[in-house]
C-alpha positions in Angstrom: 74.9 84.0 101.7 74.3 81.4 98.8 78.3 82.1 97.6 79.3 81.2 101.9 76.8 78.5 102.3 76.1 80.3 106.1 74.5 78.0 108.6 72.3 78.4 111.5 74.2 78.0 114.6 71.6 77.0 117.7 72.5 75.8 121.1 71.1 72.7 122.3 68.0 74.7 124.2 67.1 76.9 120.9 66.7 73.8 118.9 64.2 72.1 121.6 62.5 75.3 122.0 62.7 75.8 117.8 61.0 72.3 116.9 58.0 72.3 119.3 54.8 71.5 117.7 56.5 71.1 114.3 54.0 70.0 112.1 51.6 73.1 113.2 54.9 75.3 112.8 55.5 73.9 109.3 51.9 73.7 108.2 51.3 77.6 108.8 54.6 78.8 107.2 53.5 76.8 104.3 50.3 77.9 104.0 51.2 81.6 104.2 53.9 81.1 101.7 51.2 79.4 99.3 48.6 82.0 99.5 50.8 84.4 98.6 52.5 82.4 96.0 48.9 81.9 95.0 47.7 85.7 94.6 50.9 86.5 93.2 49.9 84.1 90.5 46.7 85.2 90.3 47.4 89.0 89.5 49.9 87.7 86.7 47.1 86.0 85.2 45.0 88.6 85.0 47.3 91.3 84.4 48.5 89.1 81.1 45.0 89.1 80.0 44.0 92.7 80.3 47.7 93.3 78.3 46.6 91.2 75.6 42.9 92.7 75.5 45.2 96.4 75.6 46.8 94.7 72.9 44.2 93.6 70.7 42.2 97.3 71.1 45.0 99.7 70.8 44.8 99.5 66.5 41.1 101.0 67.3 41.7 103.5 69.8 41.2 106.4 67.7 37.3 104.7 66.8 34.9 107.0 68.6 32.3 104.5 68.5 31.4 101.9 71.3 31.8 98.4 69.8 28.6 96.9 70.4 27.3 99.5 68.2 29.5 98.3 65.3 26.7 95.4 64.3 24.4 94.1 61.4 21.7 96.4 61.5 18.2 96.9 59.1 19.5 99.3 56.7 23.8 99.0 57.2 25.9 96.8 57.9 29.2 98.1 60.0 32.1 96.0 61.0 35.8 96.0 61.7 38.4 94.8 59.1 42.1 94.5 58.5 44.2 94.6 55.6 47.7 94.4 54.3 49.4 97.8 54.6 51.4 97.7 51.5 47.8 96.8 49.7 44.7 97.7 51.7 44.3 101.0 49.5 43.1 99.0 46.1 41.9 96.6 47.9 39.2 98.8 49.4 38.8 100.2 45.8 38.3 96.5 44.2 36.1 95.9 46.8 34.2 99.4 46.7 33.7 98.0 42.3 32.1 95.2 43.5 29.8 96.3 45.9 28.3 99.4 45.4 27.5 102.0 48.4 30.5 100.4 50.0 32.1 103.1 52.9 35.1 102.7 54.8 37.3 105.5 57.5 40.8 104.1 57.7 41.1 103.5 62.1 44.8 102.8 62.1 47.9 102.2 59.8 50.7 99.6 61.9 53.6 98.2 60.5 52.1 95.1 58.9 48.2 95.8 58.8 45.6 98.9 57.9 42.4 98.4 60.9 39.5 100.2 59.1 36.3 100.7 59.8 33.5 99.7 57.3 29.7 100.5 56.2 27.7 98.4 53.1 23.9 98.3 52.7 22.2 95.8 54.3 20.8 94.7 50.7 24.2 93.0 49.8 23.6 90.2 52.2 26.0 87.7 52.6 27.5 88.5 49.2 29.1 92.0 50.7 31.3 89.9 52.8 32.1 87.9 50.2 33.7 90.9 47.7 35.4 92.4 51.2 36.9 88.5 51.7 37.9 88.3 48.1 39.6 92.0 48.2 41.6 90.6 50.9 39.6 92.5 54.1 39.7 90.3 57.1 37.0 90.8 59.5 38.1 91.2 63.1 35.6 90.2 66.3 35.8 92.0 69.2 32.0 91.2 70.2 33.3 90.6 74.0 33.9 94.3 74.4 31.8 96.7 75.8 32.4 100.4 75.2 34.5 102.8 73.2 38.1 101.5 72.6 39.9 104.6 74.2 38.1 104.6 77.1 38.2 100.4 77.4 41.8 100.8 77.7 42.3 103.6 79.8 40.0 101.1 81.9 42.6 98.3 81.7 45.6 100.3 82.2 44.5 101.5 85.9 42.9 98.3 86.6 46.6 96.9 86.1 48.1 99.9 87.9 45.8 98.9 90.7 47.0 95.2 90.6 50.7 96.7 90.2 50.1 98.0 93.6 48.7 95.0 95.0 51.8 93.0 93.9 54.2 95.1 95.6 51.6 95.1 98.8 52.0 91.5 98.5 55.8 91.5 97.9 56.1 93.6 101.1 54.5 90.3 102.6 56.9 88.3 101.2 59.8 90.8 102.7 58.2 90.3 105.9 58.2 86.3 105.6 61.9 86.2 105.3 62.0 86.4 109.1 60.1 82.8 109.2 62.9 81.7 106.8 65.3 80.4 110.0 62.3 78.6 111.7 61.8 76.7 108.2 65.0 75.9 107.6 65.3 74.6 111.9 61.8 72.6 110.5 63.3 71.2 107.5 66.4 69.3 109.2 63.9 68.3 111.6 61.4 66.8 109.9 63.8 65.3 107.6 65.9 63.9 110.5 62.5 62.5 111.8 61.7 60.9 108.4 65.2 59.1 108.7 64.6 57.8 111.7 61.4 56.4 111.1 62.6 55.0 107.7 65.6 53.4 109.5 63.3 52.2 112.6 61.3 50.5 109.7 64.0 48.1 108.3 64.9 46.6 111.5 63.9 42.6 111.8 61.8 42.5 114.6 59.4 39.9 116.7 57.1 40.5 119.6 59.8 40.5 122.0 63.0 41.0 120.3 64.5 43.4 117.3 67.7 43.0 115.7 69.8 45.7 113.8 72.3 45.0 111.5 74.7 47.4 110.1 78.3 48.9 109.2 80.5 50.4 111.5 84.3 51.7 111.8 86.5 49.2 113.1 88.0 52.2 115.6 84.3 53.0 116.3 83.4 49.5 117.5 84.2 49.6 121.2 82.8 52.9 122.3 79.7 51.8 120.1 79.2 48.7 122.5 80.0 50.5 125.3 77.4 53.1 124.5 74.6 50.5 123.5 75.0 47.8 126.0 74.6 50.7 128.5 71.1 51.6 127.4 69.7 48.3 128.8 70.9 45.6 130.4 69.9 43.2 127.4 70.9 44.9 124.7 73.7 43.1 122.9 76.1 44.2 120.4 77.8 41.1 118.3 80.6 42.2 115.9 82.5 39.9 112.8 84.5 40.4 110.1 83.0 41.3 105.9 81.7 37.5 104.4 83.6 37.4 101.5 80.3 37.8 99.5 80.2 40.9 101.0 81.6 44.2 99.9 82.1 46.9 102.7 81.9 50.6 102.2 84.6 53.2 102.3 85.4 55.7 104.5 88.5 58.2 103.6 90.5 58.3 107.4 93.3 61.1 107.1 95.3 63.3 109.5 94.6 67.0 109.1 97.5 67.4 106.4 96.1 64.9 103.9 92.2 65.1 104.9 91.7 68.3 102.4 93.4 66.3 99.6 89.9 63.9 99.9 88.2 66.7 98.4 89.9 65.8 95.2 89.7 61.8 95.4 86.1 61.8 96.4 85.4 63.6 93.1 86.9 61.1 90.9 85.4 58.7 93.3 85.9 56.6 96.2 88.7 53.7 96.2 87.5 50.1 96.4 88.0 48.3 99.8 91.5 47.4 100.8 92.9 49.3 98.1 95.0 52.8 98.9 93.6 55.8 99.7 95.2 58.3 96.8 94.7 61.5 99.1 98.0 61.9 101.4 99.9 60.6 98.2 99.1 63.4 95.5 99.1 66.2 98.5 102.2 67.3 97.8 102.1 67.1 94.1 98.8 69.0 94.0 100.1 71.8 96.1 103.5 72.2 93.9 100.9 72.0 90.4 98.7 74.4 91.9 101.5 76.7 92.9 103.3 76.7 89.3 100.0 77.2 87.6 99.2 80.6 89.6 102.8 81.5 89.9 102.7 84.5 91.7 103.2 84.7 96.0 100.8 87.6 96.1 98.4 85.5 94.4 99.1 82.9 97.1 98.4 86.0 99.7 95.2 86.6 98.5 93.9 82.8 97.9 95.3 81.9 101.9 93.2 85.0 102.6 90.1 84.3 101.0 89.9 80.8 102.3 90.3 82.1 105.9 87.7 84.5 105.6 85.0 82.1 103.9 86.0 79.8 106.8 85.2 82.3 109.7 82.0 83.6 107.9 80.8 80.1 107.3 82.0 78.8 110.7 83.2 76.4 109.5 87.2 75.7 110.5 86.9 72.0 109.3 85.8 72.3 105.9 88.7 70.1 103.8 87.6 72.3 100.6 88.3 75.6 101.8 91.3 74.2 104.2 92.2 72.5 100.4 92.0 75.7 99.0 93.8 77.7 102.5 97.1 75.0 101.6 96.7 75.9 98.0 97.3 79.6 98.8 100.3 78.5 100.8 101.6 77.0 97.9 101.4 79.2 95.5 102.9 81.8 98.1 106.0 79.5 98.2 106.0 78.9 94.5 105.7 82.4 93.3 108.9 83.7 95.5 110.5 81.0 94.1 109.7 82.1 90.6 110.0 85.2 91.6 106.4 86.6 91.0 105.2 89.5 93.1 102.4 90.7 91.4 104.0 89.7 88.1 107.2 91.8 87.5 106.2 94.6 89.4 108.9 95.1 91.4 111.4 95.2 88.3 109.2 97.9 86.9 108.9 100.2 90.4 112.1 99.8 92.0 114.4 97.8 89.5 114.4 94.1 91.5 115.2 90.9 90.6 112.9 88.6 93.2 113.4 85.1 91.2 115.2 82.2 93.1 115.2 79.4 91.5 114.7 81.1 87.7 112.1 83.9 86.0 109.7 82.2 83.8 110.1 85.0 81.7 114.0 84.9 80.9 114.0 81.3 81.1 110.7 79.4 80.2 113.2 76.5 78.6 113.8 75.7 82.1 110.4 76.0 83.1 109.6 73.6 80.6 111.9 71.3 81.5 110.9 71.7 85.5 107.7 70.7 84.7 108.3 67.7 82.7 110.9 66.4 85.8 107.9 67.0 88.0 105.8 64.8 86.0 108.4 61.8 85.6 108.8 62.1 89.2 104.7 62.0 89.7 104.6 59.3 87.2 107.3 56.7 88.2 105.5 57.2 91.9 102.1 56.1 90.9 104.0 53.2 89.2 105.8 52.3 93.1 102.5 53.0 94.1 100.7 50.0 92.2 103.9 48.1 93.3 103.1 48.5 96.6 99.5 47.9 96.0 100.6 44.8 95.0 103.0 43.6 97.7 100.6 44.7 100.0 98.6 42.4 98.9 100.8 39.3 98.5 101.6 39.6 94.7 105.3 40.1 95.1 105.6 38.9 91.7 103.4 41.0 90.1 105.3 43.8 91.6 108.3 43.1 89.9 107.0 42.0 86.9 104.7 44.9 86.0 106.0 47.4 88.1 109.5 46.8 88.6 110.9 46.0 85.3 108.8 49.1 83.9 110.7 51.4 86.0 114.3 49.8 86.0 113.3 50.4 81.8 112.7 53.8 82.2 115.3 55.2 84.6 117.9 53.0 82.9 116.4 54.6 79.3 117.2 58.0 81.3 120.7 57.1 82.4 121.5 55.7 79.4 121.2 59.2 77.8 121.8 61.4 80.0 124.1 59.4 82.5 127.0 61.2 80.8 126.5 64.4 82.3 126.5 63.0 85.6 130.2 64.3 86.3 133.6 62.0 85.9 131.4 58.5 86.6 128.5 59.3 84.3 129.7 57.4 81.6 130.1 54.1 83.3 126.8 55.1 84.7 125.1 55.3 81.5 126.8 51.6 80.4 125.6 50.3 83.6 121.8 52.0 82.7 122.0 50.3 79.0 122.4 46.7 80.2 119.8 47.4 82.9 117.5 49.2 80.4 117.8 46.1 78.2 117.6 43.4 80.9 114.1 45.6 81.7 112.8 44.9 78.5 114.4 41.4 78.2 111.8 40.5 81.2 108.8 42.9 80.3 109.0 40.6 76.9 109.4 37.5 78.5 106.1 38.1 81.2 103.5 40.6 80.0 102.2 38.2 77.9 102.1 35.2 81.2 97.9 35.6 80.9 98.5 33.4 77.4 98.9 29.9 77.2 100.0 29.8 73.4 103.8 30.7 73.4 103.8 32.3 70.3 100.9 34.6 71.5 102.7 35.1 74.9 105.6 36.4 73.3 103.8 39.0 71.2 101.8 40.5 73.8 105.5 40.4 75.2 106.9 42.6 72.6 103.7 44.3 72.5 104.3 45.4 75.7 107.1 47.9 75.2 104.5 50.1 73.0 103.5 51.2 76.1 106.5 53.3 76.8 104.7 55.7 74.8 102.2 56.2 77.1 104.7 57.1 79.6 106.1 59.4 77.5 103.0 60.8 76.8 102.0 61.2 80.6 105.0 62.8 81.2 104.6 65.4 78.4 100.9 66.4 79.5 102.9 68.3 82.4 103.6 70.8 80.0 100.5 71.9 80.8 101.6 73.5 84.3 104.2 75.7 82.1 101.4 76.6 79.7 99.3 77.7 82.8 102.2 79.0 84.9 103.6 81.2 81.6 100.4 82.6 80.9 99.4 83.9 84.0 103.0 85.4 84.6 103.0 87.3 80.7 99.5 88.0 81.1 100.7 89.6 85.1 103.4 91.6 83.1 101.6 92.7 80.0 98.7 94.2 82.8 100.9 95.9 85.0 102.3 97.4 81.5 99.1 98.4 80.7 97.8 100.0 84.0 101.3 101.7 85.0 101.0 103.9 82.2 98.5 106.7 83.4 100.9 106.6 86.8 102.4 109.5 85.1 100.0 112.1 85.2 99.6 114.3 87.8 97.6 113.6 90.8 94.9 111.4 89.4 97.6 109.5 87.9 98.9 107.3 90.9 95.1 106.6 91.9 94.3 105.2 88.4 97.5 103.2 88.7 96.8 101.6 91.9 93.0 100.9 91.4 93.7 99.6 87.6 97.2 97.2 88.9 94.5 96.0 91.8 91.7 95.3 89.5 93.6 93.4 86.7 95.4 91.5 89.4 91.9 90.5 90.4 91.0 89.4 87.4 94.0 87.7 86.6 93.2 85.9 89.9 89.7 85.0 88.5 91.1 83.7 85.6 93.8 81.5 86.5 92.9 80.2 89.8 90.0 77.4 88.0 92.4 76.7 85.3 95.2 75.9 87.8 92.4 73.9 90.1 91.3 71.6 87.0 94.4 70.8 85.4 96.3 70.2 88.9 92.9 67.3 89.7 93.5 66.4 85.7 97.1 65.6 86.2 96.2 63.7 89.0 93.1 61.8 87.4 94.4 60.4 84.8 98.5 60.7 84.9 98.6 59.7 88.6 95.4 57.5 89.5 95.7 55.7 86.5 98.7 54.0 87.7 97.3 52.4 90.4 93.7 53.7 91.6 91.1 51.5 91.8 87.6 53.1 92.0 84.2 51.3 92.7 84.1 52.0 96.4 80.7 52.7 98.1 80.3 55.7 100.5 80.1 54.8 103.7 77.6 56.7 105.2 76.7 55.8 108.8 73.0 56.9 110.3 73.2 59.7 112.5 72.0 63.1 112.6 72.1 65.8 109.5 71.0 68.8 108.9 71.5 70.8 105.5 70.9 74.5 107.5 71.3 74.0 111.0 74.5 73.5 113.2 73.5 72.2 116.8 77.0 72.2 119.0 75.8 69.7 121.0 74.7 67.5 118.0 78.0 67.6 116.3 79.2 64.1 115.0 76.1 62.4 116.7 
């Protein structure tokens, strides 16, 4: 229930009928919950300390002598003492030298100390504790006892028996209390809903006669809001304008149902600032396509799609963009994997003989693999950089665009033509001229503007030349996407080197087969397990910092309108209220 995140689903009627009286509904769950948490404490605490008393007797249960009898008396003196074990025999006979009439009966022998029982004449006073002290006898008090030690502790151990027994009694209550755990939870969103409102109610400006509420709303919201409002009361008006420009307006992600999942993964690096782009229907498609590559494997993809529809039907809910994130996910991988031709690995070589790659096995050909990935990084790359371009343009710095956008990427697909333009068929040599002149006029004008922010020329052309350095970091984005054929090669060799592994009993009669199957499903599984956070973190990572870092700009504050919300109940007609 924890893993699903289940919800209580009321009607409308159920949650009137649920939160009547709610303080005196709230007040006696709580109170039976803390008595029991209470006597459950209780019994620890005194189970604890007859252990420890159990504890501190057990060297002396073999003395068959009550304790309070072990005393100063007229003629003897009697006590209890403990001693090293590796030296309490001479130390008992130095002692015994110094103080004549000295007795002793050896009570126990642990692991680090002998307990022994001692006798000396009264007549050696003070000084007979002394000589035991300096033969390195400790004296032990166990004045607070009563009784002989056996029969002290077989008096402990059934009184904590008997408080055993009351704390499974009690944790039979607590069983029973799990049926008050729904009304708690329908009490909880209610009385936190109730707090909201009253905390809300209590920021309004009011006077005697008039209150005035000020607050953010949706653009596409504002209409039916007015509508809604002004048709409480007939003088209740709703006054709209535009963000001051001291004013910085929070952000709310607004997607179709394609791109809405993708928030999942922009809302975890963080929210865009206002007026910027919303990253999430952008790196959809190049998520999906990481994601795939990294799992590798359609059957994979079968089970993920699965999963996610099942954890969406037992949660109830059909809407949630993480596990419809994780539903598209599957899909990819299914689409990926027959493309790469991975069925459970290379399990249908192995059975029946099959080739099932189409597009090429990342087995026989990781080169290309390689090489796949690195295209699908230059491509994810240079579109981050028209991103920012259009960023820019959207926001009336044309020049900008061209400057810092523009000339970057006419530098690096003209670098690309330049050197590989030649392979391009009968024209890809005069293609790859045509690149070098545009590769240089790039640089030329990278040069000639990065450093504009400079008023000294000298240091305005530096920065200029500066500026190409950072074709490195291009190149380095780009190379990070090896990381999908790391992921994608692993969990393919690691596919083939289980099905080797777990095929092998499949020749033995009759149990064989069974083994096989159960052992292929099981290291599938875990194959599954394995791969599936790896290929979720690195397809966010290539996004975070390869993609975003072209042209994101974070900062933006959640928009997070007032309105019922409840962390364990769904109410149907409460939905989006």
């Amino acid at each position: 229930e924890n893993f699903t995140g289940s919800r209580l689903f009321l009607t409308e009627s159920e949650w009137q009928s649920a939160t009547l009286e709610p303080l005196d509904r709230a007040r006696s769950i709580h109170e039976q919950v803390r008595r029991i948490e209470q006597e459950l404490a209780d019994i620890a605490d005194k189970r604890n300390r007859l252990t420890t008393s159990i504890e501190e007797l057990r060297p002396w249960s073999s003395l068959q002598l009550p304790i309070e009898k072990v005393k100063s008396g007229k003629y003897v003196v009697t006590m209890l003492v403990t001693a090293d074990v590796r030296t309490y025999a001479s130390a008992l006979s130095v002692a015994a030298e110094d103080m004549p009439g000295l007795a002793w009966e050896v009570v126990s022998v642990g692991r680090e100390r002998a307990h022994i029982f001692v006798a000396y004449p009264a007549t050696a006073g003070e000084q007979g504790l002394a000589a035991l002290s300096a033969a390195g006898l400790s004296r032990v008090s166990v004045d607070q006892y009563v009784g002989v030690p056996s029969e002290l502790i077989a008096g402990f151990e059934a009184h904590i028996a008997d408080l055993d027994q009351r704390a499974r009694d009690v944790e039979a209550e607590i069983d029973a209390l799990v049926e008050l755990r729904s009304k708690a939870y329908v009490l909880y969103d209610y009385l936190v809903n109730e707090r909201a409102k009253k905390a809300v109610v209590s920021r309004f400006g009011a006077t005697k006669r008039t209150f005035v509420v000020e607050g953010w709303i949706q653009a596409a919201d504002m209409k039916r809001f007015r509508s809604r409002v002004e048709a409480l009361a007939g003088d209740l008006v709703v006054l709209d304008r535009p963000p001051l420009d001291s004013e910085v307006p929070p952000v709310e992600l607004t997607n179709g149902p394609l791109a809405a999942p993708f928030e999942v993964v922009t809302k975890t690096m963080g929210l865009p600032q206002p007026g910027t782009l919303d990253p999430s229907p952008y790196l959809a498609p190049f998520f999906l396509v990481f994601f795939g590559l990294a799992m590798t494997d359609a059957v994979y993809g079968i089970f993920i799609a699965a999963v996610a529809l099942w954890l969406k039907r037992k949660t109830r809910q059909p809407n949630s963009k993480f596990l419809n994130l994780v539903f598209m996910a599957g899909l990819s991988t299914i689409v990926m994997g027959a493309l790469l031709g991975g069925w459970l690995g290379d399990l249908p070589m192995r059975l029946f003989g099959m080739r099932t790659a189409i597009l090429f096995d990342p087995m026989e050909n990781p080169t290309n693999f390689l090489i796949f990935a690195f295209a699908l990084g230059l491509v994810h790359v240079l579109f981050g950089i028209c991103l920012r371009a259009y960023q820019n343009i959207r926001t009336g710095h044309v020049a900008a665009a061209i400057t810092d956008q523009g000339f970057w990427l006419a530098l690096i697909v003209g670098l690309l033509l330049m050197g590989g333009g030649r392979m391009l068929g009968p024209n890809g040599p005069t293609i790859a001229r045509v690149a070098k002149y545009v590769a240089i006029a790039a640089a030329l004008g990278l040069v000639a503007t990065q450093g504009r922010h400079h008023r000294n020329i000298l240091m305005r052309a530096g920065s200029g030349l500066l500026s190409l350095y950072g074709l490195t970091g291009y190149m380095s984005d780009v190379i990070s996407y090896a990381r999908l054929f790391g992921l994608g090669f692993t969990s393919t060799v690691l596919a083939s080197v289980l099905n080797d592994l777990m095929l092998r009993p499949a020749s033995m009669p009759i149990i064989g087969p069974v083994i096989a199957v159960v052992g292929v499903a099981f290291a599938h599984l875990f194959n599954i397990v394995i791969n599936i956070i790896g290929a979720y973190v690195h397809s966010s990572r290539l996004q975070y910092i390869e993609f975003f870092g072209k042209f994101f700009e974070s900062g933006g504050r959640r928009f997070v309108p007032f309105g019922f919300r409840a962390k364990y109940v769904d109410i149907d007609s409460l939905k989006g209220v």
